[in-house]
C-alpha positions as CSV (number, residue, x, y, z in Angstrom):
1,X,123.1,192.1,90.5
2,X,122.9,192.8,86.6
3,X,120.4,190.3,86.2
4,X,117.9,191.6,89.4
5,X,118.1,195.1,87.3
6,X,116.6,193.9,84.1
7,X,113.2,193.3,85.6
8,X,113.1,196.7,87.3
9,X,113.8,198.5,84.2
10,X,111.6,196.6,81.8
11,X,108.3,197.2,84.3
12,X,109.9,201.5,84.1
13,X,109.8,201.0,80.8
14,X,106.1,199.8,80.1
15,X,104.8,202.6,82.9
16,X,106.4,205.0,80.4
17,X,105.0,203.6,77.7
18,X,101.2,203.6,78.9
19,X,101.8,207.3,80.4
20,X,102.8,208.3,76.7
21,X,99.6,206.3,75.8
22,X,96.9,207.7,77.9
23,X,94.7,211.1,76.9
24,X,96.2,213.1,79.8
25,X,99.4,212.6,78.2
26,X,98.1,213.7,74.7
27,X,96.3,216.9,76.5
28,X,99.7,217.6,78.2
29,X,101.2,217.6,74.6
30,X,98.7,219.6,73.2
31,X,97.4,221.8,75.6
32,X,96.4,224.9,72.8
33,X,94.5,222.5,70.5
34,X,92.9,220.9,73.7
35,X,91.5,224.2,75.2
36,X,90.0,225.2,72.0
37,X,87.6,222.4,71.9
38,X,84.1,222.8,74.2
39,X,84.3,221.8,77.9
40,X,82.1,218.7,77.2
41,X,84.3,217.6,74.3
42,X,87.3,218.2,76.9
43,X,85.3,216.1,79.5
44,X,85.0,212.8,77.1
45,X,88.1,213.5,75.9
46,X,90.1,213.1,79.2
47,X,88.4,210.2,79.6
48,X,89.6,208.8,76.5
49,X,85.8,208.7,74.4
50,X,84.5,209.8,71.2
51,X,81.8,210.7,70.0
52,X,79.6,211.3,66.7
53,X,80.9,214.3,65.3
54,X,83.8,215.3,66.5
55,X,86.8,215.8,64.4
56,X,89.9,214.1,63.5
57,X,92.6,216.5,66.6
58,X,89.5,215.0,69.1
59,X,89.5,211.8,68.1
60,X,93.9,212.2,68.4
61,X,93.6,212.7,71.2
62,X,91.4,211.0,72.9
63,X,92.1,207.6,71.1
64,X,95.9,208.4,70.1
65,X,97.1,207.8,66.7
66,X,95.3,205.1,64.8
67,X,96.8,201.6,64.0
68,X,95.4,201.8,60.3
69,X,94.0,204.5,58.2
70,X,91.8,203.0,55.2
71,X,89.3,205.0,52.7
72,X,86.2,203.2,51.3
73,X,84.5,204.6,48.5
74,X,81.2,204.4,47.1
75,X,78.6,206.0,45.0
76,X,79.4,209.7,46.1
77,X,81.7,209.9,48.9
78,X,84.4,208.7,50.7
79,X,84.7,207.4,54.5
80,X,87.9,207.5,56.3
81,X,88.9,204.9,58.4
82,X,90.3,204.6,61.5
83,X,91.7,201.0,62.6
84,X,92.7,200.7,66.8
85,X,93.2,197.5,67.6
86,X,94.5,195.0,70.9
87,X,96.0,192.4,71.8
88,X,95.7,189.9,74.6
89,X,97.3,186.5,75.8
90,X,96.5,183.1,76.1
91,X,98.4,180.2,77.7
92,X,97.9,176.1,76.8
93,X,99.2,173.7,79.3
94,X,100.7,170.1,77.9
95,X,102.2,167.3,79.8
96,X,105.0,165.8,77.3
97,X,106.3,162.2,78.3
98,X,110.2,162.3,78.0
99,X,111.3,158.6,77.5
100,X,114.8,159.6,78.5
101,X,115.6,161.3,74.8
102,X,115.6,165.0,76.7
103,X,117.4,164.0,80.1
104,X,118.5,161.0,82.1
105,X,115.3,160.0,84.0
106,X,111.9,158.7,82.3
107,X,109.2,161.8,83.5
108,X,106.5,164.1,82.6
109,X,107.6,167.4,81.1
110,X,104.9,170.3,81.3
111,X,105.5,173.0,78.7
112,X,103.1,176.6,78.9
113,X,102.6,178.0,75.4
114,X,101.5,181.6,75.4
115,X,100.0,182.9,72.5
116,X,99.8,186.7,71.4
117,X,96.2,187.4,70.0
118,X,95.3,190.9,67.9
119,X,92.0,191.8,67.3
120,X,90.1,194.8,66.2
121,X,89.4,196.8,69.1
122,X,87.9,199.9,67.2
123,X,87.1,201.1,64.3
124,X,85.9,205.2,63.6
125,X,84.7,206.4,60.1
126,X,85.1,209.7,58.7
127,X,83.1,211.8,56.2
128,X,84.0,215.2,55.7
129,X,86.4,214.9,58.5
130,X,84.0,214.2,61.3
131,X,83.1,210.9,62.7
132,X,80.0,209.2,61.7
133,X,80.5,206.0,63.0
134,X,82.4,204.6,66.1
135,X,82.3,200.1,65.9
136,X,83.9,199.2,69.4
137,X,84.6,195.3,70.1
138,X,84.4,194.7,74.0
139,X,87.1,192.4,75.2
């Protein structure tokens, strides 16, 4: 019975962890600082876009916290950098041959490998504290 549980709770788990995730969840955190910005900043916000311009508590919330901060300099300023990035999965297939050395019978063995791949999803410069530049990789 303990072991039917496990699966339940994990898939819980994860829905809590993308509603904690989402912008509705960041509004409902920081309703004050949400209503202060113009209704069609509050529009792309919900929907979890940016835009040229707007400022670091927009950009919070909409996106969520960054997975990297960075600063490039150069001749006479200095660019913030904001790092989101993803992750997605990919599975090989191989047929072994076990000559008996794993188990009693001569057979084919199939073995799935999944692999965990992170990439830069986003990236949002700063000047001044405003963004000047959004780089988004489609996936």
């Amino acid at each position: 019975m303990k072991n039917a549980l496990i699966p339940s709770a994990l898939l819980a788990a994860g829905l809590m962890f993308s509603a904690c995730a989402s912008p509705e969840r960041r509004i409902a955190q920081n309703p004050e600082l949400f209503e202060s910005f113009p209704p069609e900043v509050q529009e792309t916000v919900r929907q979890g876009i940016i835009q040229i311009g707007y400022d670091r508590d927009m950009v919070r919330i909409a996106l969520g916290e960054p997975d990297r901060i960075s600063t490039r300099r150069r001749e006479g300023e200095e660019l913030e950098i904001w790092t989101y990035t993803g992750v997605y999965h990919t599975t090989e297939t191989y047929r072994v041959r076990d000559f008996g050395r794993f188990s009693t019978m001569d057979q084919n063995i199939v073995v799935d490998r999944t692999r965990r791949h992170a990439y830069e999803r986003m990236r949002v410069e700063f000047k001044n504290g405003e963004v000047i530049a959004v780089e988004q990789v489609e996936r």
